[in-house]
N, C-alpha and C positions, 0 to 999 in steps of 0.2 A: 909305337905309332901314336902321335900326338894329333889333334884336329878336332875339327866337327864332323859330325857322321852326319852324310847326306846319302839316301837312299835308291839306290835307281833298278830298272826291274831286274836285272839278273849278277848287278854284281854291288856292293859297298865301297864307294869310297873316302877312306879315311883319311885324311890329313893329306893328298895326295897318292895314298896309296891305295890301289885296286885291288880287292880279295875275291872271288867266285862263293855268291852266297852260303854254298853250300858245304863251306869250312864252319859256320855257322851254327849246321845241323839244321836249315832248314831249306836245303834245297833251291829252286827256282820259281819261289812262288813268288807272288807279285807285288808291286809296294807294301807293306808290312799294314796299312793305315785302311786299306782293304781287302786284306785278306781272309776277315772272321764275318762270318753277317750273320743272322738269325733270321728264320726262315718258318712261316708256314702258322705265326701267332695270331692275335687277336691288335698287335699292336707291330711298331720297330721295336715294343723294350721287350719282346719275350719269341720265343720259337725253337726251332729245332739249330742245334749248332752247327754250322760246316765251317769248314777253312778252305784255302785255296792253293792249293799244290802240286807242282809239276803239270800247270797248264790246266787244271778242270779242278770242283769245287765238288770235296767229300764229306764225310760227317765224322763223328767223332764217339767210340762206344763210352756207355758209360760205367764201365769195372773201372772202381776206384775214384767215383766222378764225385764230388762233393760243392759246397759251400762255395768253397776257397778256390775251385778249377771256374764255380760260375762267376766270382768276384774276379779275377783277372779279365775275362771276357765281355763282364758288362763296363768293366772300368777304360777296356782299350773300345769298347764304341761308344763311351763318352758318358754313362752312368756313373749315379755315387756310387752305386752299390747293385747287390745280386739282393731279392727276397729269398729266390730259391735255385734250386738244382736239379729239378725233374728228372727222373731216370725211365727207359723202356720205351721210347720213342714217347712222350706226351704229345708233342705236336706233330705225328705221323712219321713215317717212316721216310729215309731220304735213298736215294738209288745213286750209282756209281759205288765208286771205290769209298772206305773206310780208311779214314788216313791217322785216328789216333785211337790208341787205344793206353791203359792203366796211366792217364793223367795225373800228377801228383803237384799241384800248385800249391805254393804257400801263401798265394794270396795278394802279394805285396810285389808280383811280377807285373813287367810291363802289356807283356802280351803271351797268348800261351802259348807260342813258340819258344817260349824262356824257359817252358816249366818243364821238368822232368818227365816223360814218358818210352814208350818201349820201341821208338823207331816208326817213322811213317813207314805203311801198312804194314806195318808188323802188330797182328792182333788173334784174336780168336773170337770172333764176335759176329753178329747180325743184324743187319738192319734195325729188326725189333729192338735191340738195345742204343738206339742211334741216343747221346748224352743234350738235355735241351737246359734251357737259363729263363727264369721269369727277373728282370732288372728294374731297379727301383727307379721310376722316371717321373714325370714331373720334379719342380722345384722341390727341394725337401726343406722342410723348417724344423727335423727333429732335434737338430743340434742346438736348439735356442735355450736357453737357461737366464733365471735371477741370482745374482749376487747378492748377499747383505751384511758379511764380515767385512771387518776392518782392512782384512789383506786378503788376498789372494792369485789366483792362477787362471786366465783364459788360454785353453791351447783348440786349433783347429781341430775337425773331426780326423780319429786316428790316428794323431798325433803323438810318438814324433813320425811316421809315418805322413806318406803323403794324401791329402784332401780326395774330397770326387767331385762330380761334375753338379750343375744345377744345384746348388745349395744358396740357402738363405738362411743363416743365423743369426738369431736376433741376442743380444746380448744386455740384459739391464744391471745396471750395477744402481740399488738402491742403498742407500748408508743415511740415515736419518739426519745422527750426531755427528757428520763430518760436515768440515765448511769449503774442502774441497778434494780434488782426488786426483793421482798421481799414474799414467800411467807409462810403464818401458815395455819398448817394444826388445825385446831378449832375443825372440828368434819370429825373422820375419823375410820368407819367402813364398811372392805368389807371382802367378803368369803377367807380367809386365802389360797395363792397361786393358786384362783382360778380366783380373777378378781381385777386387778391391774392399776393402777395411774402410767402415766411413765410421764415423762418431764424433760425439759433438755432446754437450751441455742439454741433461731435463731428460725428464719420463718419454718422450716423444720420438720418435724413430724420422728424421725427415734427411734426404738428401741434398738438399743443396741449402746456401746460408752462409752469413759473415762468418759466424762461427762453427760452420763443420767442417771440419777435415779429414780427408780421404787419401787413403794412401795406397800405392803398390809396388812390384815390382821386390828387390832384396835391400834390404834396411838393413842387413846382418853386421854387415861390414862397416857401417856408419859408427862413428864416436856416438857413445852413450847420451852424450847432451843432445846429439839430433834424433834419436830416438824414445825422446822423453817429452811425454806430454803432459800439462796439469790444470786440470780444470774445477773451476772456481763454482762449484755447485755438490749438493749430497746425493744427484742423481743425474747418470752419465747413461750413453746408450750408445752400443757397438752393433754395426752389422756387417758380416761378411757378405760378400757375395761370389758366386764361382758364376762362370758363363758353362755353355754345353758341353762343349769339346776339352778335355784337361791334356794339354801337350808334354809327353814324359822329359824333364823329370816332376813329378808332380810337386807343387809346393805345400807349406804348414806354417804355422807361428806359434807364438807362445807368449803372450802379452803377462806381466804382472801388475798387478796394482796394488795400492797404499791410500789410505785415507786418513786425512789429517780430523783425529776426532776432537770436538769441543767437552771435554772431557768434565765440568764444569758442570755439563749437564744432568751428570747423576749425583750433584750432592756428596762429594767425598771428603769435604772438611766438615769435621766434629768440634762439638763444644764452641758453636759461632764461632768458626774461624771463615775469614773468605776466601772464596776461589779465584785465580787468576787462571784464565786461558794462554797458555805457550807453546809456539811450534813444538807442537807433539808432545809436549807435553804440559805440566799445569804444577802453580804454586797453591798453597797454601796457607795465608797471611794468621797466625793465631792472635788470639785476644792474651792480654796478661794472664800469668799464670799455666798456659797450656803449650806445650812444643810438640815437634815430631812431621812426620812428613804429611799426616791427616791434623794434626793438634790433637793428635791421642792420649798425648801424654799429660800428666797436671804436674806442674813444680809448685812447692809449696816453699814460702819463705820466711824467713824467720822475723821478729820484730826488736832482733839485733841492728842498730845501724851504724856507718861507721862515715865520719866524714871522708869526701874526697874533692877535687878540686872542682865538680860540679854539684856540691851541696850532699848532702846525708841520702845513704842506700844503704837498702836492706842486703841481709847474706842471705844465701839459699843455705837448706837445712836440709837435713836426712830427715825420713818420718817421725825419727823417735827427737828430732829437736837439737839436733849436732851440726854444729859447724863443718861442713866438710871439702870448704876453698874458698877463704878468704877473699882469692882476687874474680871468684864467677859467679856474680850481680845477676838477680832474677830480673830480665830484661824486660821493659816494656810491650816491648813486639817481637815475635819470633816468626820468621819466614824459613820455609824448606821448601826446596826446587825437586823434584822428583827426578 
């Protein structure tokens, strides 16, 4: 079966084709997009868990309830993340039927309808053990970090995994000694006009501007030249942003960067030689007498001279005062390119 899965209340249809939900394994509960809520908290992001099955809304024990069973449930109503997993009914006890029991999510499921367990109401449990979720909500900014290597790696939270909901990462790439900075976008899929990659030039976070650029949507696929951006400053700023709701499949990226250093800056020709700055890399112009890729080296020469057709030159000499190549003239200036 090939298509888009569109959802409707008691059967799936795929590509044209009609399946009765409950090939599934999840019976005839009702749009999948409401079938989980949380019940009975101080907030929408925490409470006691139910689901919605075969027509009426039960809870869920929690033998076996963890982390990873709460991050599937806060991520399918629209959170980054779970804080917690509360066990023994914390937000009180729920009534009707018990419809899940020994949960076992990996975390990285869409909905826990995906995840592993012993069969709706197949359990051995009580109310008192009804499984609740405390969800990380408001915007979150933990994912924010400084840069200040020469190269490196931005990837979305979780990554390669998919993102969560309501985030704001701020991302600064500070490089002192760079005179600009390079970035590819490698792997870049997010909710098309819904949650967007801005950045632009300077210490300063702003959204709009000649020169900010904001992106979304799959970059993946693009030739490497359209996914390559380079900006003429030693301080750049990226911000993610996620909206509330993250529609599966979830999206990630993986941005690298490259800063072109002015290398010049730390003083790496010896014995007054000068520095020249070069895409990415740097010369090193020596005075007479000194060669090598810093002018580390001293040629010493001898006060043998030998005519040639631009006038009398000295031979270069071993230490101890020996001829040892006629035809290779201690040169005026010696240059090495790194």
């Amino acid at each position: 079966m090939t298509g888009e899965l569109r959802r409707y209340s008691s059967y799936v249809m795929f590509g044209g084709t009609t399946a009765v939900m409950a090939a599934y394994g999840r019976g005839n509960q009702q749009d999948e997009d409401n079938s989980v809520r949380l019940v009975n908290g101080t907030g929408a992001h925490e409470g006691r868990v139910e689901v919605f099955y075969n027509g009426s809304w039960g809870t869920v024990c929690d033998d076996s309830w963890s982390i990873y069973d709460a991050r599937v449930v806060c991520r399918s109503l629209g959170y980054q993340d779970s804080l917690s997993a509360p066990h023994s009914a914390r937000f009180g006890q729920g009534s009707g039927p018990i419809w899940m029991d020994d949960v076992d999510c990996r975390g990285n499921e869409t909905h826990i309808f995906d995840c592993p367990h012993n069969g709706f109401e197949s359990h051995n449990c009580y109310h008192e053990e009804d499984a609740s979720v405390v969800c990380l909500h408001d915007r979150n900014t933990s994912c924010s970090r400084n840069y200040y290597d020469s190269t490196g790696n931005i990837t979305s939270p979780f990554y390669p995994e998919g993102y969560g909901a309501r985030l704001e990462c701020n991302y600064q790439l500070k490089i002192w000694t760079a005179k600009k900075i390079t970035l590819i976008m490698q792997d870049f899929v997010t909710e098309p006009d819904q949650d967007f990659l801005i950045f632009g030039e300077g210490p300063e976070v702003i959204y709009e501007g000649p020169n900010v650029i904001s992106i979304t949507g799959n970059l993946t696929s693009l030739p490497l030249i359209e996914r390559t951006y380079t900006l003429a400053n030693n301080q750049v700023f990226l911000t993610f942003i996620s909206d509330s709701i993250i529609t599966p499949p979830r999206g990630y990226f993986h941005i690298t960067y490259t800063a072109d250093i002015d290398e010049c800056e730390s003083d790496l020709c010896q014995n007054g030689g000068m520095c020249r700055n070069l895409e990415n890399s740097f010369e090193c112009v020596c005075v007479i007498g000194f060669i090598g890729v810093y002018c580390e080296i001293e040629r010493t020469c001898s006060n043998v001279t030998m005519e040639t057709e631009f006038g009398q030159a000295r031979l270069p000499m071993t230490e101890v005062g020996i001829v040892i190549d006629s035809e290779e003239l201690c040169p005026e200036e010696v240059s090495k390119v790194k």
